[in-house]
VOBA-1610 file (N, C-alpha, C; in pm, whole numbers, padded with zeros to 5 digits, always signed):
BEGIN
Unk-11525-15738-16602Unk-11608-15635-16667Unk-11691-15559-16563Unk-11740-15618-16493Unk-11837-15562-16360Unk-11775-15457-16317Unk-11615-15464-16246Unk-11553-15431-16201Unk-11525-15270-16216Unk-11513-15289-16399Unk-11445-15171-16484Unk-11605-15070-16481Unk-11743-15138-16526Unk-11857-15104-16523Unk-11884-15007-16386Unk-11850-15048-16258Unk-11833-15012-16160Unk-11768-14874-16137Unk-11661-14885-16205Unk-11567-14732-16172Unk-11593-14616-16269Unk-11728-14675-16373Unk-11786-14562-16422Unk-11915-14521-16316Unk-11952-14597-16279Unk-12113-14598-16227Unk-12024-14514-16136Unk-11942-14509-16054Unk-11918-14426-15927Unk-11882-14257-15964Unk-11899-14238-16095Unk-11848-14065-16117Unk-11959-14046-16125Unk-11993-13891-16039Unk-12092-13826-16018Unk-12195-13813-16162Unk-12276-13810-16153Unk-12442-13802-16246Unk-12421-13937-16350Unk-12323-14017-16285Unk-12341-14132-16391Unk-12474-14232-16261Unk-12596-14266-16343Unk-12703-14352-16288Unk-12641-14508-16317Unk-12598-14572-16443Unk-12547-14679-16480Unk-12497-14687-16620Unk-12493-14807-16643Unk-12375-14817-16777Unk-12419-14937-16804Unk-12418-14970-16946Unk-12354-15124-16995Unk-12299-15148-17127Unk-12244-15237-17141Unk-12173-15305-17262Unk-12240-15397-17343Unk-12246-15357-17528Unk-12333-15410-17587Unk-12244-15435-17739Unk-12224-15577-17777Unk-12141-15629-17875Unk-12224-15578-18014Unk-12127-15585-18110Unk-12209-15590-18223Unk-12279-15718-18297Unk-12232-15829-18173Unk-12291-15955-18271Unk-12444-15970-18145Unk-12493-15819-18134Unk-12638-15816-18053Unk-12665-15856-17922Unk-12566-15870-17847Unk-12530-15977-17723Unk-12482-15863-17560Unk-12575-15861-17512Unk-12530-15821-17353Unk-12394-15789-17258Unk-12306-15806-17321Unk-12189-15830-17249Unk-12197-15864-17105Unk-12285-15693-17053Unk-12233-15633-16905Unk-12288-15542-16904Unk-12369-15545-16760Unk-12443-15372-16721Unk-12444-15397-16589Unk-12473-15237-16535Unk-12430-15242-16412Unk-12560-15081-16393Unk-12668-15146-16407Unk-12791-15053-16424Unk-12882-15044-16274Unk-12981-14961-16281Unk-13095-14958-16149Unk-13155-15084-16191Unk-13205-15144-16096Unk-13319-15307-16110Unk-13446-15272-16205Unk-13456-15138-16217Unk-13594-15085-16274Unk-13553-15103-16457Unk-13435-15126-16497Unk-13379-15145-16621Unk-13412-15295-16700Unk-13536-15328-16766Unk-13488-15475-16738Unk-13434-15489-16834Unk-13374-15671-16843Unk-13289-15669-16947Unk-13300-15704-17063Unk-13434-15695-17089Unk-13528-15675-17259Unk-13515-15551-17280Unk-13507-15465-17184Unk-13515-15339-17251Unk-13410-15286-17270Unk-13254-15303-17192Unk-13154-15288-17251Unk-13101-15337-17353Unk-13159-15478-17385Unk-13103-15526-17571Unk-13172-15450-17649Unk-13285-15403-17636Unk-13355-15327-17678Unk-13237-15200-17730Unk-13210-15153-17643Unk-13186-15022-17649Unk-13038-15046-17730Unk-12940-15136-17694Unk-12830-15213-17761Unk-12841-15201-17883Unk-12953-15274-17928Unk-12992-15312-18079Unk-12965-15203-18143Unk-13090-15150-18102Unk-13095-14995-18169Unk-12968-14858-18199Unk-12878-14895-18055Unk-12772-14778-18087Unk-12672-14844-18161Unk-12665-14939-18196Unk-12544-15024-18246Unk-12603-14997-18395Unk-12723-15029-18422Unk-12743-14985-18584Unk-12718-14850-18617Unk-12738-14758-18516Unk-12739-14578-18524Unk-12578-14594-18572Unk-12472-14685-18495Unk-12323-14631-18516Unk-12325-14681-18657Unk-12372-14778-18651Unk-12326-14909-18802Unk-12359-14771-18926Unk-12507-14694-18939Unk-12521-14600-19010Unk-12427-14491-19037Unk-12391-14434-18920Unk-12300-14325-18923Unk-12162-14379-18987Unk-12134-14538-18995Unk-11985-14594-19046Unk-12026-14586-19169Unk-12134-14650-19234Unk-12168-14693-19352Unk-12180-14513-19476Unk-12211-14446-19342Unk-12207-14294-19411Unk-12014-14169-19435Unk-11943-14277-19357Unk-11869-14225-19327Unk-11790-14126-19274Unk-11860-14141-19097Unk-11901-14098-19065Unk-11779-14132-18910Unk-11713-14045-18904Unk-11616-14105-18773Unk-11671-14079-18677Unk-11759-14153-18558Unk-11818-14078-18456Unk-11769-14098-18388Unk-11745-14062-18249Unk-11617-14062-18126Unk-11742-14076-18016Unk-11860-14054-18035Unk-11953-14058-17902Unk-12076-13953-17968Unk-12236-14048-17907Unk-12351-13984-17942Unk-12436-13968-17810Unk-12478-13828-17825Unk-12603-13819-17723Unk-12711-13798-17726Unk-12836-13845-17635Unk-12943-13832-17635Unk-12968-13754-17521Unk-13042-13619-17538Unk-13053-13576-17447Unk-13199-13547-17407Unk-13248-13586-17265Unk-13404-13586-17248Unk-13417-13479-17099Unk-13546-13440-17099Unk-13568-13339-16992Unk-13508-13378-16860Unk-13479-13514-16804Unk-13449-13574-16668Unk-13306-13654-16692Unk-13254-13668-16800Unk-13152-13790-16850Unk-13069-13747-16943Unk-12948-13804-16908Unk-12903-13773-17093Unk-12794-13916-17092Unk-12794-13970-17218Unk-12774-14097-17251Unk-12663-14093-17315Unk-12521-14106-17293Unk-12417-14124-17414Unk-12302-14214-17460Unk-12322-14262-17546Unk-12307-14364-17640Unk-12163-14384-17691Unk-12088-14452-17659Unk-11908-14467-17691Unk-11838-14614-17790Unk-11850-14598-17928Unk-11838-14668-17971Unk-11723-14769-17968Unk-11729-14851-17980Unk-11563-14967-17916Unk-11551-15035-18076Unk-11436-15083-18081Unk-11374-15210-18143Unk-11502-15301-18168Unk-11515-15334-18325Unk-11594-15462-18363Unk-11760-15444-18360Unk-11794-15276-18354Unk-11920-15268-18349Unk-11972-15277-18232Unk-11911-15269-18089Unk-11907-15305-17991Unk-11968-15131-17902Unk-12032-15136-17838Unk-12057-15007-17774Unk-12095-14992-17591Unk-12044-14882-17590Unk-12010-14901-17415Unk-12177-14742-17415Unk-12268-14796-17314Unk-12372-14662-17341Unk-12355-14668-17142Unk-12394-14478-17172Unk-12403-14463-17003Unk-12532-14339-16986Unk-12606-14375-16878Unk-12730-14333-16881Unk-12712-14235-16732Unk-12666-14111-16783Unk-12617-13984-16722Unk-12755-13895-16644Unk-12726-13764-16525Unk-12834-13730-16543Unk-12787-13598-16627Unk-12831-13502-16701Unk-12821-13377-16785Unk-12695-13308-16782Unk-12661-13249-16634Unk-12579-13205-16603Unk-12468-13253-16560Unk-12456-13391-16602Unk-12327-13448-16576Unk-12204-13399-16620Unk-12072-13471-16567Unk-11934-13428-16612Unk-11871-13487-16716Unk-11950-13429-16840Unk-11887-13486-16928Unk-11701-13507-16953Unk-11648-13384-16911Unk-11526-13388-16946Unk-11431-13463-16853Unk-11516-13536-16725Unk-11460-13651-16646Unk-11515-13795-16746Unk-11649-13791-16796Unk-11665-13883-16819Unk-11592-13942-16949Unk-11546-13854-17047Unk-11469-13871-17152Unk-11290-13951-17103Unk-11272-13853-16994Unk-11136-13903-16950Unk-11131-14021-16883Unk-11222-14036-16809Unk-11230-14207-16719Unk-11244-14291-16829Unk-11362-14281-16938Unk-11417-14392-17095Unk-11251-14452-17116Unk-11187-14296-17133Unk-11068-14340-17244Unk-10946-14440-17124Unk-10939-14438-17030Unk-10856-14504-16977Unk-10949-14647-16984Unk-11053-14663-16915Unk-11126-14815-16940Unk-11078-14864-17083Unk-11153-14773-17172Unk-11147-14847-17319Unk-11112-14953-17344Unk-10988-14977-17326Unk-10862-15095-17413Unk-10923-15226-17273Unk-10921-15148-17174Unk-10971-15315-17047Unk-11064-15357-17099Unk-11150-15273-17155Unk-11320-15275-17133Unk-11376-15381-17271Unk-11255-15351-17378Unk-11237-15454-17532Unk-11160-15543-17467Unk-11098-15559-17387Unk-11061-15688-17400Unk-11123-15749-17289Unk-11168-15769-17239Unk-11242-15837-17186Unk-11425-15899-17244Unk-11475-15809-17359Unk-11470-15816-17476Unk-11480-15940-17554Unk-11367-15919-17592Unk-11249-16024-17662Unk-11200-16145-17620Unk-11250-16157-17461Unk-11181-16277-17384Unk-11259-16337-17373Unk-11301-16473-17437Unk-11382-16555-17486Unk-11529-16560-17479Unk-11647-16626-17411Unk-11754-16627-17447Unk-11789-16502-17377Unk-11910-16434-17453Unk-11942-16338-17371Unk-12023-16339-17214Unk-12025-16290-17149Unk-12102-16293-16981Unk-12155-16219-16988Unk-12327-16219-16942Unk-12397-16114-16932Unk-12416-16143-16778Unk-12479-16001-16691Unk-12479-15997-16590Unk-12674-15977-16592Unk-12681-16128-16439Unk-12797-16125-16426Unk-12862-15994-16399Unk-12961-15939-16405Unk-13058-15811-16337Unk-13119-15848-16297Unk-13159-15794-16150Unk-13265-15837-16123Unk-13395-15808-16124Unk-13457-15922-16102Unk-13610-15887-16174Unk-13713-15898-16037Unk-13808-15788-16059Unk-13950-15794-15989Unk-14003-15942-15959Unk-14020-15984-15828Unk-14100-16124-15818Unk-14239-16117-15871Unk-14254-16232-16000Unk-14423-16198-16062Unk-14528-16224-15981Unk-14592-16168-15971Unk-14732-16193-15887Unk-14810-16254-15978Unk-14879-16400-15945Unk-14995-16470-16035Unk-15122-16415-15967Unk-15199-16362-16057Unk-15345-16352-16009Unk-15466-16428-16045Unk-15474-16460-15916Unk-15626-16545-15964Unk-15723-16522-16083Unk-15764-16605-16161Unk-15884-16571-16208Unk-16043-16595-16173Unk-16073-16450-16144Unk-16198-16503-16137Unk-16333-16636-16182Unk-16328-16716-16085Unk-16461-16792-16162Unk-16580-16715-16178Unk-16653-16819-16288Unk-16786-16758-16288Unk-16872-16757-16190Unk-16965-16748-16165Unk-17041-16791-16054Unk-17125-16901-16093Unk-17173-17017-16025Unk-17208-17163-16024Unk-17354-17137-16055Unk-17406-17148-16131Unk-17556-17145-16122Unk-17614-17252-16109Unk-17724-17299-16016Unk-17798-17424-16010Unk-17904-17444-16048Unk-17951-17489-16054Unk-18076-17550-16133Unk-18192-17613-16084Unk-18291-17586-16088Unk-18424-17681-16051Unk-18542-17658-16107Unk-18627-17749-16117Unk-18747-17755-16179Unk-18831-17600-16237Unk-18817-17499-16131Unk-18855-17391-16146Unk-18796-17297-16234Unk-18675-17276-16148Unk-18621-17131-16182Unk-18500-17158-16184Unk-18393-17100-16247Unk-18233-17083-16241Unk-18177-16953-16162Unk-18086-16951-16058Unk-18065-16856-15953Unk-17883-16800-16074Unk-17900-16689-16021Unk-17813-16604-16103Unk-17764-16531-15992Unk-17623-16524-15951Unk-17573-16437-15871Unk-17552-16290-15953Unk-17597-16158-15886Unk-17616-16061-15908Unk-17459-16010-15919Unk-17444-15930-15994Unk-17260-15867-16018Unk-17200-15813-15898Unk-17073-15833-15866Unk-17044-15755-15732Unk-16967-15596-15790Unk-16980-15533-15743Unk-16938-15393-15767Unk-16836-15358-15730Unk-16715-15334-15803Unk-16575-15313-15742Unk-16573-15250-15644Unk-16445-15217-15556Unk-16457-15141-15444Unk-16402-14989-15531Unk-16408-14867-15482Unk-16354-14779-15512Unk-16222-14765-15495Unk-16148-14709-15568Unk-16006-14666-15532Unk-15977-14523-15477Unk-15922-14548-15323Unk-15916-14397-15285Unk-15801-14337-15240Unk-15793-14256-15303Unk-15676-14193-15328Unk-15619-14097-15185Unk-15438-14130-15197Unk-15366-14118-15089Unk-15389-14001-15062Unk-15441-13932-14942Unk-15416-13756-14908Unk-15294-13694-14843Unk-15228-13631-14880Unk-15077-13646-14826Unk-15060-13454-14777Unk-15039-13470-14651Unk-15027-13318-14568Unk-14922-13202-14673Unk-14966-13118-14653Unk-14905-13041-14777Unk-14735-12997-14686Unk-14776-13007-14561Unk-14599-12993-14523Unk-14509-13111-14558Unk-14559-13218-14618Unk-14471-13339-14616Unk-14437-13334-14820Unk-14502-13254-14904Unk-14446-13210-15020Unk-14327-13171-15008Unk-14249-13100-14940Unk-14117-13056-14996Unk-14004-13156-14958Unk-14064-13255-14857Unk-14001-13357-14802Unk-13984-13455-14911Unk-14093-13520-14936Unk-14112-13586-15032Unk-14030-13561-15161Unk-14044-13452-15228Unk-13954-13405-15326Unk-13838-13424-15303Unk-13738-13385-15205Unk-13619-13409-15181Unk-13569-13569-15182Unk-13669-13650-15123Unk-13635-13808-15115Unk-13648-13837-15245Unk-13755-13800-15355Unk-13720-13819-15474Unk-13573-13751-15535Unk-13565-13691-15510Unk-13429-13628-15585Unk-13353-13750-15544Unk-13319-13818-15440Unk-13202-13866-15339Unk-13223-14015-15437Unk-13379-14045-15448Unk-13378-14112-15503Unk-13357-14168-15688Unk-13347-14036-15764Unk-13301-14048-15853Unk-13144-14079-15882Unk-13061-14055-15812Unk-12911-14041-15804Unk-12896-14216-15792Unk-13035-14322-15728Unk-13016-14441-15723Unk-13019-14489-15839Unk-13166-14498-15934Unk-13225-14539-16006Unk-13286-14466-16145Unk-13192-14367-16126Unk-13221-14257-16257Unk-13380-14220-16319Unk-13386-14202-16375Unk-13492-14076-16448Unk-13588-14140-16392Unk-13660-14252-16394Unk-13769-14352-16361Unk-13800-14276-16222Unk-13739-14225-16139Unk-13760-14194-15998Unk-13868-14125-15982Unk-13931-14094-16054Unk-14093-13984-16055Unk-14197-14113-16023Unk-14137-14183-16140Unk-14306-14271-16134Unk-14295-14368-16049Unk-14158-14423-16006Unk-14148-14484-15891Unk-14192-14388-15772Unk-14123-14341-15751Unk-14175-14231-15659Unk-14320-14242-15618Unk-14453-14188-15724Unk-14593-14207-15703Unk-14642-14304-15678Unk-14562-14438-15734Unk-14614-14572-15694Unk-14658-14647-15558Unk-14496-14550-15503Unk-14437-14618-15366Unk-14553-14585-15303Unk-14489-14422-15294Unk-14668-14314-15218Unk-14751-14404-15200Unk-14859-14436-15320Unk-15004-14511-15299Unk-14945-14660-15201Unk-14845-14748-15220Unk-14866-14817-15152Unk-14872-14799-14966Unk-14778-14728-14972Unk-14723-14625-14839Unk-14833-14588-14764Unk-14891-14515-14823Unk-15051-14447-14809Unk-15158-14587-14752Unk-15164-14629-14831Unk-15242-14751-14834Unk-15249-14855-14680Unk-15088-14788-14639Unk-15030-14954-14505Unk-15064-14845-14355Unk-15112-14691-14398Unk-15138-14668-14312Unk-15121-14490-14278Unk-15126-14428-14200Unk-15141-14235-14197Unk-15009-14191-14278Unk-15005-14090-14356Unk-14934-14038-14422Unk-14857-13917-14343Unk-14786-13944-14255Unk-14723-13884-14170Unk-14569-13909-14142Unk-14506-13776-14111Unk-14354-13789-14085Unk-14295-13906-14029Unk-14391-13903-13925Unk-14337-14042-13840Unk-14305-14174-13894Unk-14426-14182-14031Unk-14373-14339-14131Unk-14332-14277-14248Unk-14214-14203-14228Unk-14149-14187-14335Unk-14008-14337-14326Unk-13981-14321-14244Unk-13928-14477-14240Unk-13976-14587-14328Unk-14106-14581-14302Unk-14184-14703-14396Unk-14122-14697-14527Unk-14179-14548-14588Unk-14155-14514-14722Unk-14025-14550-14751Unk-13940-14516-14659Unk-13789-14516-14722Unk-13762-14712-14756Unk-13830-14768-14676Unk-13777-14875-14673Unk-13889-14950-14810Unk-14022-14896-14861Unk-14047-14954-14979Unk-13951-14880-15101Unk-13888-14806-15045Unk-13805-14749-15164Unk-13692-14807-15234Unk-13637-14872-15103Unk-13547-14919-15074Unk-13534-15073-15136Unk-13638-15096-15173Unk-13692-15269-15240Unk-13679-15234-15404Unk-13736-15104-15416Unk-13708-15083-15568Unk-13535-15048-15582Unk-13523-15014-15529Unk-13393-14990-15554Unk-13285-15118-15577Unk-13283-15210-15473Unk-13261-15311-15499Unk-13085-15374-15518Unk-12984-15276-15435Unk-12899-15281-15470Unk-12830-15213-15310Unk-12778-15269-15194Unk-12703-15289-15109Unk-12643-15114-15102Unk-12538-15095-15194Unk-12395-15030-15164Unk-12561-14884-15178Unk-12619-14860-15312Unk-12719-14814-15362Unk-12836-14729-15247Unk-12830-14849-15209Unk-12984-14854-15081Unk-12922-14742-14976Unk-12784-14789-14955Unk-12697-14711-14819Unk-12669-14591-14848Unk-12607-14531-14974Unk-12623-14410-15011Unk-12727-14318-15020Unk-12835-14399-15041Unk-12976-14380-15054Unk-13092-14311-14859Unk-13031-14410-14849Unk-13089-14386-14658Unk-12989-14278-14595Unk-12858-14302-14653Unk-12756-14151-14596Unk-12810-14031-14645Unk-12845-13980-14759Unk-12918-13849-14768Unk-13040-13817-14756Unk-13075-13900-14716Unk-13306-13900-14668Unk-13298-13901-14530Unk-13212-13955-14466Unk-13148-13950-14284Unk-13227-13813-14218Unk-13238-13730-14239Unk-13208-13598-14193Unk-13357-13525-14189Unk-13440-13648-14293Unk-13565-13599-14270Unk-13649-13630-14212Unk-13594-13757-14164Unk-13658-13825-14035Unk-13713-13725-13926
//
C-alpha cells in the first residue's frame, strides 16, 4: 500500500494521500509529519459519512472536492465504503490525477481486501514535559511569616528580520509548502521565532533556518527536495 500511496504523492501539487476503510480504520497514508494521525481519522470519519449520504441519496459520486484558499482536498470513493483522499495544492493536475487514481484503484482495493488492515506509523513531535511550578516554601517563626514576592515574567521579544531577507524568506516558504502542504505559513512563523531566538537574523544563518525546517519536515527523500530548491539562496 505505501508503495502505491507513493506513486500518487510523486505527481506534481499532490502534498500527500491516504486510505480510509468504511469500517472507520486507517489503512495507509503517506502525509507531511505535521498531519497527525487523530486528525486524519478525523477527517476519514467525516468524508466517509459525506459518501455514505450521497449513496443513501442516490447519488453516484465518482470524486468530491474541497476547495480552500492554499489547498484543495479530493476525495475518491473505493469498494466497501472505502475512500482513497489526496490533499492537493489548488492548481493541481487534476486530469493526471484522475488517470494515475484509476490505474491504482483495483491495487489500491485489494490490498484493502488482503487481510488485517495496516496502518502506517506517523510520526509524531517528541512531547516536551514541563515542570510545574512549586509554590514558594514559606517559613515560619514566632513573629512574622516571610512571603516570597511574585516574580515577573520575562518579556517576549519579538524577532526583527532585515527587510531584504522578506522575499527570501517567502520563496523558502513556497519550497516549503510543496513538502508539507498548506500548514507551511504557520510553520514557517514558528521556525522564524525560534531561528531568531539562536541568534542574528541574517543571510549567513539561513542554513540554520533551513535545517530547523528540515526537522518539521521530517521525511529524508522530502528534506532533499526541500534543501535542492532553497540551495541558491544561500
Amino acid at each position: 500500500m505505501d508503495s502505491l500511496l507513493k506513486e500518487i504523492n510523486m505527481l506534481p501539487g499532490v502534498f500527500g494521500c491516504f486510505v480510509y476503510t468504511g469500517n472507520q480504520e486507517l489503512a495507509a497514508a503517506k502525509l507531511p509529519p505535521i498531519f497527525k494521525e487523530n486528525t486524519i481519522k478525523t477527517m476519514g470519519n467525516l468524508l466517509t459519512r459525506t459518501i455514505k449520504m450521497g449513496t443513501v441519496a442516490n447519488l453516484d459520486i465518482e470524486a468530491i472536492e474541497f476547495k480552500f484558499d492554499v489547498s484543495l482536498i479530493i476525495v475518491k470513493p473505493l469498494e466497501q465504503g472505502a475512500i482513497l483522499v489526496m490533499v492537493c495544492e489548488p492548481a493541481v493536475n487534476k486530469s493526471l490525477i484522475n488517470m494515475t487514481t484509476a490505474m491504482l484503484k483495483d491495487d489500491i482495493q485489494a490490498k484493502i481486501n488482503k487481510g488485517p488492515v495496516q496502518t502506517q506509523t506517523i510520526p509524531q513531535a517528541p512531547v516536551q514535559t514541563q515542570a510545574i511550578p512549586q509554590a514558594p516554601v514559606q517559613t515560619q517563626n514566632s513573629q512574622a511569616q516571610a512571603v516570597a514576592p511574585p516574580q515577573e515574567q520575562p518579556k517576549r521579544q519579538e524577532a526583527e528580520i532585515d527587510a531584504a531577507l522578506a522575499p527570501i524568506l517567502e520563496n523558502i516558504k513556497d519550497a516549503l509548502a510543496y513538502a508539507i502542504g498548506p500548514i507551511a505559513g504557520q510553520v514557517m512563523l514558528s521556525t522564524i521565532e525560534i531561528w531568531a531566538q539562536q541568534g542574528p537574523t541574517s543571510k549567513q544563518r539561513l542554513p540554520d533556518l533551513a535545517a530547523l525546517l528540515c526537522r518539521e519536515i521530517n521525511d529524508k527523500e522530502l528534506e532533499k527536495e526541500f534543501m535542492t530548491q532553497i540551495k541558491s539562496f544561500f
